[in-house]
N, C-alpha and C positions, 0 to 999 in steps of 0.2 A: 677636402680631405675626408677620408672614410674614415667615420666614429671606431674605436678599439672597446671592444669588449672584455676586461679581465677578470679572473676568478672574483677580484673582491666587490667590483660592483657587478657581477652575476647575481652572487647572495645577497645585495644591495637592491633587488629588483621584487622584490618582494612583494608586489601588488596582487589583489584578486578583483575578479567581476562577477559581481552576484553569487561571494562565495567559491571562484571558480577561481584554484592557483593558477600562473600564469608559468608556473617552472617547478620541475620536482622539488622535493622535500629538503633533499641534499645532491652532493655529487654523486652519487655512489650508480653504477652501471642501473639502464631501466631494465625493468624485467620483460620478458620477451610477451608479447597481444597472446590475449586469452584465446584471441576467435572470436567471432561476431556467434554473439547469444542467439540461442533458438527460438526464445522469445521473453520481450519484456513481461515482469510482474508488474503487475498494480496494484499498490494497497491501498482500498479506503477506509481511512477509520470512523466508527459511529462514535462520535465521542459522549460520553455521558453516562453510558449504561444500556444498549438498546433494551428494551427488552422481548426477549425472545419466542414467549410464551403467546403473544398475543402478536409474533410476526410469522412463524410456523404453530398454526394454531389446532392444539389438541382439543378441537370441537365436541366432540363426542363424549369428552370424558365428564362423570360425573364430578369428580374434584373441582375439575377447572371449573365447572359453573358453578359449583359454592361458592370454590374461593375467590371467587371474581363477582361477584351481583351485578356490578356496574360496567365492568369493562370486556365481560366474556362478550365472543361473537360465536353467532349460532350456525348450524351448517347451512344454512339460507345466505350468511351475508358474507362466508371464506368463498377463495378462489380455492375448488377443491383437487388434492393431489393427491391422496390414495386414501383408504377405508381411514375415516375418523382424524384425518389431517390434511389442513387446507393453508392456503396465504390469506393474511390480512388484504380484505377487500382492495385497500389504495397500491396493491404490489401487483394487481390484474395486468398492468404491462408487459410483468414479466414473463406471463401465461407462453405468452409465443417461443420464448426461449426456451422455455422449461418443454413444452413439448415437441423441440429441435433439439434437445438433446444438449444445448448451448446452456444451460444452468444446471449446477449440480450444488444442493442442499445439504451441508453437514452437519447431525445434529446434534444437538448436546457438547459442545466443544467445552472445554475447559480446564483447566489442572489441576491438580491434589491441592491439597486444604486452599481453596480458594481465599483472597483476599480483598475487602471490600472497599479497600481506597482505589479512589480513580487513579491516582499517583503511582500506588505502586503495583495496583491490576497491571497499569498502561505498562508500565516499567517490565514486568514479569513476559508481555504478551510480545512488548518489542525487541524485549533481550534472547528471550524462549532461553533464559535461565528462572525459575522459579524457586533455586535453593540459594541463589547466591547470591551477593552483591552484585549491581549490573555494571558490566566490564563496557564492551565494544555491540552493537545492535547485532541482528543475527542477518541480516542482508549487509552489513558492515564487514563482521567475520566473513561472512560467502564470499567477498566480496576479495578480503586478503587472501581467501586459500586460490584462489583463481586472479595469479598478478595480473596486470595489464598497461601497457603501456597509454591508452588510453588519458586525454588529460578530465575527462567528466563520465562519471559511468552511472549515476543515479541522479537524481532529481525530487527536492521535496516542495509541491506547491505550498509552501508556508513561509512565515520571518523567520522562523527557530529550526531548525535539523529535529527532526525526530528520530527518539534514540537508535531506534530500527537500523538507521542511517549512520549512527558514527561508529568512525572507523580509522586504520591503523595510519592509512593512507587519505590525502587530502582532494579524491575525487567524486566526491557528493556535493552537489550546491544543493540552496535554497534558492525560489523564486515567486515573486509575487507579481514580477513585472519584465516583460522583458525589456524595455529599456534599461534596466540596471546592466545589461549586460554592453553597452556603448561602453567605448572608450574616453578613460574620463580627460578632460581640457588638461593639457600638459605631458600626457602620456604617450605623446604621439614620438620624442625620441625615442621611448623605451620602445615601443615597436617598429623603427630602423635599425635599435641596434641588436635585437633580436635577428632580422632579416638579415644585418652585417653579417651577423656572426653565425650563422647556422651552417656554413660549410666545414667550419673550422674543428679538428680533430680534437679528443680528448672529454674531457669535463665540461670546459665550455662550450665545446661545441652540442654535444649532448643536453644541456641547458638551453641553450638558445632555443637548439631544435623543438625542444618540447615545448620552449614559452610562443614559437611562431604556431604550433600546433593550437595551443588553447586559445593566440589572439584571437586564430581563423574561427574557431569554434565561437568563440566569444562572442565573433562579428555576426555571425552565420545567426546564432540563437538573438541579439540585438534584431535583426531585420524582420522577427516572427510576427507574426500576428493572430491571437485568438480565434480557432475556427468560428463562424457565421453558422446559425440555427437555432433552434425554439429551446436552448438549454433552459432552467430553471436556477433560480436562485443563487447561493455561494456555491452546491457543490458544480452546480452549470457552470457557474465562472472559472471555477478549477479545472474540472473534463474541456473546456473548451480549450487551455493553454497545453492542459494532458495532450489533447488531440494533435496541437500545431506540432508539440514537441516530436512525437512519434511520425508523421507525415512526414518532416525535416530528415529523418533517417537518419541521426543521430548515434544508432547502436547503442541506446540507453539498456541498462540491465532492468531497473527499475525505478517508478515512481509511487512518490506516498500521496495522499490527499485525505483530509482530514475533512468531514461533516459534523457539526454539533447540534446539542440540544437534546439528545436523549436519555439529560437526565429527570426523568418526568414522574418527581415525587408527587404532583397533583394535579388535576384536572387532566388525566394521559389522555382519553377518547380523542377528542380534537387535535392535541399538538400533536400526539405518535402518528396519527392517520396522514395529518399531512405531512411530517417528515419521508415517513413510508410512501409517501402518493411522487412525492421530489426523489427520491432517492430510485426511484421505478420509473418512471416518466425519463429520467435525467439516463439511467443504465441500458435503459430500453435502443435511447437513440445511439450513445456510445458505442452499442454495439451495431447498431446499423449503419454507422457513421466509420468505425472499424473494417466491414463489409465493404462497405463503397471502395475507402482504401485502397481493398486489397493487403489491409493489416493483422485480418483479425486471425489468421493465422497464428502470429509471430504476439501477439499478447493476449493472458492469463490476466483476469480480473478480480481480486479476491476481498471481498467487504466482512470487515470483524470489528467488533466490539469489546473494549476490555472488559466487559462483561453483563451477566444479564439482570433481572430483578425477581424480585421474590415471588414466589407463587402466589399469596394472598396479594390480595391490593388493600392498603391502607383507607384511613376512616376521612383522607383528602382528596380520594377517587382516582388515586395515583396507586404509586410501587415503587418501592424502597429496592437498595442495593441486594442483588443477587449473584448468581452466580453462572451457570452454564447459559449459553446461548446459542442458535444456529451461526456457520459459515456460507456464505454464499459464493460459491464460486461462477465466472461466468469465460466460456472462450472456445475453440473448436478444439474438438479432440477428446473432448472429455468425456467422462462415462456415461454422464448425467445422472440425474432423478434425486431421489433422496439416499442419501450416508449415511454410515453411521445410526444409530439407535435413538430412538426421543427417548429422555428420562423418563424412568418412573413416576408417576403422580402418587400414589400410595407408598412410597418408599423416598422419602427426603431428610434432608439432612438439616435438620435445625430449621426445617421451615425450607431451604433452598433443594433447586433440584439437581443431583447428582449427574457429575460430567459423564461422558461415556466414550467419547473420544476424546484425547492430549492434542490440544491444537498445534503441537508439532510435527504430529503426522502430515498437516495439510502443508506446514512449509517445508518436510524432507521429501514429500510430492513434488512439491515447486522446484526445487533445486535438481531434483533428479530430469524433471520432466523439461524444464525450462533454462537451465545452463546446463547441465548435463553434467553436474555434479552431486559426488557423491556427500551424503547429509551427515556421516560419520564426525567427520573432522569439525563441523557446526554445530549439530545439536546432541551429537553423542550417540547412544544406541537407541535408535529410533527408527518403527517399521512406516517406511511411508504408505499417508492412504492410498487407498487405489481409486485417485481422482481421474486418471486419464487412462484413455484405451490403449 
């Protein structure tokens, strides 16, 4: 006898894998596919504080080698990118991109009266609200103005959603592994009576349809496996699943990935280098690994930090919370070289350096460039940069 499907154990069905519903919100009609995105964003975040001074490094200037004794680097050991501005030696990977035109450098990002908690930078950078309590993430919002029928449209390699990520509708997971996404021991009726039922007209059937849509997705992402190659570290183990995910074809809008460690109140020479040395080594192959593909088209790479560190370095041969930092952006299409304006070194603000681009630019860039929407409705009145040709 074929199992009966009815409205009440429809909304009785209520399961997820790896954060991923298995059936809309409610009954209520789905809204009609956005369109397969132009291309996925990637964000990764430097979690900590990078600091940015001594990651686009104003060599040259006289400030900087006061206010640094211990940590300045001289124009002998920058990778150098135009008069008096170079990369931190460990980011030399990146050299090749940057002159393919595949890196472009934003500088000074930041927004009005900066704030120096990591909690509520993260919060400000992930909402791109800085005057208000934070609502819904700003790839969350993009996210509702462009419906989709879609049962998974974003991905965060983490245990926790980053707020960037939440949103009106429940199609963002989180993932740390794909086996979360196997179907758990006992769920195998609920995936008959979805198959029963997907012909069937109305609400329920509507329901069904869309929970047979995520089982497959479900199954589809369960059988992945972490791309193979010389990744490095945690964010290597991230980009590697990054990688599987986008190969899958999936139609993702976007994925987050988070790096830590740069909060480097002391002893910075050694740990910043080698974060910078992973984080360049690891982006390097991503993108060649994109190439191979035949992906790097269709995804935009964009590495920030909620924020930067202080111009002087402290009496622990570190650097206290600051404020503006570079954006690195990396993918085809794009302008390249250096953005935007480095701060002023003789003209600071309480010791910090003043932003000179609103890192909202870089994301109503994204939105225009990358779904092909307009940044109005997101982030308000905002000119986007001119990240891409």
């Amino acid at each position: 006898m074929t199992p009966r499907l009815d409205r009440r154990e429809l909304l009785g069905l209520g399961v997820s894998l790896g954060g991923l519903a298995l059936f809309p919100r409610c009954l209520r009609a789905e809204p009609a596919a956005a369109g397969r995105v132009r291309a996925t964003v990637v964000l990764i975040h430097l979690v900590g504080g990078n600091d940015g001074l001594n990651t686009l490094v104003p060599y040259a200037h006289k400030r900087y080698r006061s206010a640094r004794p211990t940590l300045a680097l001289g124009r002998e050991a920058v990778v150098p990118l135009s008069e008096g501005l170079g990369l931190h030696p460990s980011l030399r990977p990146l050299a090749p991109l940057w002159e393919k035109r595949q890196l472009a450098i934003v500088a000074g990002v930041g927004y009005p009266q900066p704030d120096f908690s990591h909690f509520r930078s993260t919060e400000i950078w992930q909402t791109a609200q800085p005057e208000r309590a934070p609502t819904f993430g700003w790839v969350g919002r993009a996210l509702a103005e462009r419906p989709s029928a879609s049962p998974l449209r974003a991905v965060a390699l983490a245990r926790e959603q980053p707020l960037a990520f939440t949103a009106p509708e429940p199609t963002v997971a989180t993932l740390t592994d794909f086996g979360r996404f196997r179907l758990p021991a006992g769920l195998e009726e609920v995936a008959r009576l979805y198959a029963t039922s997907g012909e069937r007209t109305g609400a329920a059937g509507a329901v069904a349809a869309a929970g047979e849509r995520a089982l497959a997705l479900a199954h589809k992402i369960s059988r992945l496996s972490p791309a193979d190659g010389p990744w490095q570290g945690p964010l290597g183990e991230d980009l590697r699943k990054a990688l599987s995910l986008l190969e899958a074809d999936l139609d993702l809008e976007a994925l987050h990935l988070s790096f830590g460690g740069f909060d480097t109140h002391a002893a910075q020479a050694r740990v910043h280098g080698e974060l910078l040395g992973a984080l360049a080594q690891n982006l390097a192959l991503w993108q060649a690994r994109l190439e191979r593909a035949k992906l790097a088209e269709r995804v935009v790479t964009v590495v920030y930090s909620e924020f930067g560190r202080r111009v002087d370095e402290n009496a622990s041969a570190g650097t206290d919370h600051g404020s503006a930092g570079p954006v690195f952006v990396l993918g085809n299409g794009l302008t390249g070289g250096l953005l935007g304006t480095q701060p002023a070194l003789d003209d600071l603000d309480d010791g910090n350096l003043r932003f000179t681009t609103d890192f909202r630019r870089i994301y109503a860039a994204l939105l225009r460039h990358a779904w092909d929407q307009d940044p109005a409705p997101v982030l308000g009145d905002v000119t986007p940069l001119e990240l891409f040709r």
